[in-house]
C-alpha positions as CSV (number, residue, x, y, z in Angstrom):
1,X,0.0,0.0,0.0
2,X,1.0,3.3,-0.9
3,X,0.5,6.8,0.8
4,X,1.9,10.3,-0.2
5,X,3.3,12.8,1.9
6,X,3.4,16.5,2.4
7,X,5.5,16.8,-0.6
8,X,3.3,15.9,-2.8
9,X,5.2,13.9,-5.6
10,X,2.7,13.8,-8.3
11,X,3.4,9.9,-8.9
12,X,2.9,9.4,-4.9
13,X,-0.3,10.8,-5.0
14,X,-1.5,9.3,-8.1
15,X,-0.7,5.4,-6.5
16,X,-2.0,6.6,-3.5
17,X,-5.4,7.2,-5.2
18,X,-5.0,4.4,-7.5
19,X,-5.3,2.3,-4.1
20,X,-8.0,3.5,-2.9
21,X,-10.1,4.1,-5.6
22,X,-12.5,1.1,-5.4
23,X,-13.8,2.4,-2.6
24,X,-13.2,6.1,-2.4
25,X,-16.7,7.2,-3.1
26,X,-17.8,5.1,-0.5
27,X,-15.0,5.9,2.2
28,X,-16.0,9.6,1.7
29,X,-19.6,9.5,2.6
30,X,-18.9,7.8,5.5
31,X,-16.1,10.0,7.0
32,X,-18.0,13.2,6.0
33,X,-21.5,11.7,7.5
34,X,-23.3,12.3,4.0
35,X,-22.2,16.0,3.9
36,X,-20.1,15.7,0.7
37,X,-23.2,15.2,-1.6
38,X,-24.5,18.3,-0.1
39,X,-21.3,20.5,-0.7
40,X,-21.1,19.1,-4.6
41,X,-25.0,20.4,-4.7
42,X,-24.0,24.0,-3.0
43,X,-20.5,23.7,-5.8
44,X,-22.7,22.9,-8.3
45,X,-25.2,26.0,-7.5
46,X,-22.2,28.4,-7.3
47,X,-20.5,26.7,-10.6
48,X,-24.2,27.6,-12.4
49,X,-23.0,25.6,-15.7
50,X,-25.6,27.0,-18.6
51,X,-26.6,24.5,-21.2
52,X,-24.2,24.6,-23.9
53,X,-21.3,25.3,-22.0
54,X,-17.8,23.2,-21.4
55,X,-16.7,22.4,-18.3
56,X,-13.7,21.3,-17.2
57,X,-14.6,18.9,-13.3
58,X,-10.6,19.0,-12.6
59,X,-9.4,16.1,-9.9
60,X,-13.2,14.6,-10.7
61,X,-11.9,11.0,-9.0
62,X,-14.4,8.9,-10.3
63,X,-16.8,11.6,-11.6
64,X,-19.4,11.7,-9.1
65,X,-18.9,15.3,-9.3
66,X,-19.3,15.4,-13.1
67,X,-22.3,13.7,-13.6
68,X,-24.0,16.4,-11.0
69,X,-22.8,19.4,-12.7
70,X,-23.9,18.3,-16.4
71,X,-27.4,18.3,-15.0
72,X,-28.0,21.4,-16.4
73,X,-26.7,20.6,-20.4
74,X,-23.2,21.8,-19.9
75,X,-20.7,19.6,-21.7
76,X,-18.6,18.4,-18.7
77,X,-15.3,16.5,-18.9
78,X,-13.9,14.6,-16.0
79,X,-9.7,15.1,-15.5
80,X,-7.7,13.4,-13.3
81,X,-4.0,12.3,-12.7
82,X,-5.5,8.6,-11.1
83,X,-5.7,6.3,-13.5
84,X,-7.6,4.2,-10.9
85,X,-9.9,6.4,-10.4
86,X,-10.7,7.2,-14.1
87,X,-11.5,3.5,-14.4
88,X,-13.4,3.2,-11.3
89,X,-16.1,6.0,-12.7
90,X,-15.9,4.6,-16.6
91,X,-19.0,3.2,-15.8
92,X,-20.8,7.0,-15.4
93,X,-21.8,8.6,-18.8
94,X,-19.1,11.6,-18.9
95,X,-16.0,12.1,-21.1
96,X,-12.9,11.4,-18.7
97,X,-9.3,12.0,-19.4
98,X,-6.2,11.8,-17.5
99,X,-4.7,15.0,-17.0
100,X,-1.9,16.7,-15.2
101,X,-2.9,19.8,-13.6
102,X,0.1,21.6,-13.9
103,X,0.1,20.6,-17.6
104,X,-3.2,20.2,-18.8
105,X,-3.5,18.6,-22.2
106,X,-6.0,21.3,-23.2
107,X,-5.6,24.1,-25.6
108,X,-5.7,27.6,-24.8
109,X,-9.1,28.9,-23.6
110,X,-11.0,25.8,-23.8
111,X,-13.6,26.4,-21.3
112,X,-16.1,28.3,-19.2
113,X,-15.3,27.3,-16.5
114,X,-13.6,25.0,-14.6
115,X,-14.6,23.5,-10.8
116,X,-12.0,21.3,-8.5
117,X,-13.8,19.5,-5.8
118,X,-11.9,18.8,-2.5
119,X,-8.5,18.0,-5.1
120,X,-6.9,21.4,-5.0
121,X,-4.9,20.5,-1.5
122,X,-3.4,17.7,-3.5
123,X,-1.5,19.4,-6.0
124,X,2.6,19.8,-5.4
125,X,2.1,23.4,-6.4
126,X,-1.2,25.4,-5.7
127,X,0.0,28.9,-7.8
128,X,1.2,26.9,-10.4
129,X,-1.9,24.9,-11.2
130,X,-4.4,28.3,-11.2
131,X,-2.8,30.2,-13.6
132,X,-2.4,26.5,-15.6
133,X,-6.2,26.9,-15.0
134,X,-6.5,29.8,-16.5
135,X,-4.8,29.3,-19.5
136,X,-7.1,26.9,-20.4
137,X,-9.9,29.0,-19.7
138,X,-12.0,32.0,-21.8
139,X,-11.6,35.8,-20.6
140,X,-14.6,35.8,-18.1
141,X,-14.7,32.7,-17.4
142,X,-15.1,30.7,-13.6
143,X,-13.1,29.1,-11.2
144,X,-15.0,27.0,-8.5
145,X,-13.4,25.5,-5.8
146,X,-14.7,23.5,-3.2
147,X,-12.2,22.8,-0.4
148,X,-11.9,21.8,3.2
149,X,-11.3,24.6,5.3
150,X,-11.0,26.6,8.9
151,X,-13.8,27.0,10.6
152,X,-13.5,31.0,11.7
153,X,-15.5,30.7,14.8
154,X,-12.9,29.6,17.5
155,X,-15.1,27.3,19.7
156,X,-15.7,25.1,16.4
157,X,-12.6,25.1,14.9
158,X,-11.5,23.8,18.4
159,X,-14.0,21.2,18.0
160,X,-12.9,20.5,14.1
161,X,-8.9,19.9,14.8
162,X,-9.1,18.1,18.3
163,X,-12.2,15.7,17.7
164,X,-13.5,16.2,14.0
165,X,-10.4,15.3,12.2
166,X,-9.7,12.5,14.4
167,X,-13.2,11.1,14.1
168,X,-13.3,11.1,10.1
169,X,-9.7,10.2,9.9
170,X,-10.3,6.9,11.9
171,X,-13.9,6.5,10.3
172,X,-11.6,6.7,6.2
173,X,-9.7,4.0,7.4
174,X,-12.3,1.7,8.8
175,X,-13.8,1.8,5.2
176,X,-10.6,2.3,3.1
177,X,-8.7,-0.6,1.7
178,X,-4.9,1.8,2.3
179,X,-5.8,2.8,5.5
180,X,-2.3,5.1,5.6
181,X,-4.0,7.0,2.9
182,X,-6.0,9.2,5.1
183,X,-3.5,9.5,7.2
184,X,-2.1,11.7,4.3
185,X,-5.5,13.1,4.2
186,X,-5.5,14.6,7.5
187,X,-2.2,15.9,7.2
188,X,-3.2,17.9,4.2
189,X,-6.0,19.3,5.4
190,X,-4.4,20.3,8.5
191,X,-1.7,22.6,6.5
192,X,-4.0,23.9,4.3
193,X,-4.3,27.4,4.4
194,X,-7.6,29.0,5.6
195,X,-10.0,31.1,3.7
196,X,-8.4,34.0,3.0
197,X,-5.2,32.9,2.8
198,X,-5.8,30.7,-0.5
199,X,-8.2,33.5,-1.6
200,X,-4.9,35.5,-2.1
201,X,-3.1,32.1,-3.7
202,X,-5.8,32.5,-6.1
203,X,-5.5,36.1,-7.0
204,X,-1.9,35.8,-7.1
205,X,-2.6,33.3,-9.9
206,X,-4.3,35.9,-11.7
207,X,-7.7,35.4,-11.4
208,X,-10.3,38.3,-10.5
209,X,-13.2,38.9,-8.1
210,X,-12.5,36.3,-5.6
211,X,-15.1,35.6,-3.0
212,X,-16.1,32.8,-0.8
213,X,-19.0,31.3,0.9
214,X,-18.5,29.0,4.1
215,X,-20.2,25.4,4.2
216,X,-21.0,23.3,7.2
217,X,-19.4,26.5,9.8
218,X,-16.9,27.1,7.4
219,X,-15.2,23.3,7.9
220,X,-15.7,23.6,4.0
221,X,-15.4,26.4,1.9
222,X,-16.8,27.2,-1.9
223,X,-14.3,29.8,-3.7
224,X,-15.4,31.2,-6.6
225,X,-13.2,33.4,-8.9
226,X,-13.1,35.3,-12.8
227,X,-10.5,35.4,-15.5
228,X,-9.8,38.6,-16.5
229,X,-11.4,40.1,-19.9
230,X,-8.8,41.2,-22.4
């Protein structure tokens, strides 16, 4: 079994997702208690894909994601750097393709928009990939990111890094076949920066209008951002 560390080699955490990707869907509803479908819904809402549009589901996993934002008639494609997780969503009806995201096999201004679901944190560099994002997207077009995140209100984010993490931590590797996985997990949730602070990784990429919206007392956090217009 294979887990990635805080380094995040890009081959390291595409075997580590390769071994858990049978069950990954699963292992994520459990340890989130149901609330990830609700965040894709709220992503989803904020993303607002128009019929007609392409969409780019970057880190999709297995595509659940996807298949929830095409609802609407956008043509959505599902990229990931897990090939394991590619073929463990082949059975959902969306284009997938395995993709690098610091060198996306896209060509310039290809997109919308583009969405990354709870995948960002796993990139070995955060800058690089947005304005790799952006390249690939047209001049007003929309970034939506769904991410863990710190709850701003102390007593909770108490709460969230003494019991929370533990709690889903231990419940990902009850249901996980590489239980050292979410140890990783944790890990990288626990560095990431809060709100504001990748709000500013994100305009530093070159991307406009940044705002955010807190989910579940901010433990999650939905950013939303523009390309500029020419």
């Amino acid at each position: 079994m294979s887990r990635a560390s805080l380094d995040k080699d890009p081959r390291d955490v595409a075997a580590m997702f390769d071994d858990v990707a049978s069950g990954y869907d699963r292992a994520n509803s459990v340890m989130t208690f149901g609330f990830d479908r609700r965040w894709r819904i709220t992503t989803g809402r904020v993303l607002n894909a128009q019929r007609g549009e392409r969409v780019l589901d970057l880190a999709a996993g297995t595509g659940v994601s996807t298949v929830e934002f095409s609802q609407a008639g956008a043509w959505c494609v599902a990229a990931d750097f897990s090939l394991g997780m590619l073929r463990s969503g082949k059975r959902r009806q969306v284009p997938m393709v395995a993709a690098d995201a610091l060198r996306l096999p896209f060509a310039d201004e290809s997109f919308d928009a583009v969405t990354i679901a709870f995948g960002l944190r796993n990139f070995v560099d955060t800058k690089a990939a947005l304005t790799e994002i952006a390249r690939v997207v047209k001049p007003g077009g929309r970034l939506v990111v769904c991410e863990v995140s710190t709850p701003p209100f102390a007593p909770i984010r108490l709460v969230h890094e003494k019991v929370l993490m533990r709690a889903l931590t231990w419940l990902g590797k009850r249901q996980s076949s590489n239980p050292e996985a979410y140890s990783y997990l944790a890990e990288s949730m626990a560095a990431w920066p809060d709100q504001h602070q990748l709000g500013e990784i994100i305009a530093a990429a070159g991307w406009e209008d940044v705002e955010w919206l807190n989910l579940t007392f901010g433990v999650v956090a939905v950013h939303r951002a523009t390309k500029p217009t020419r």
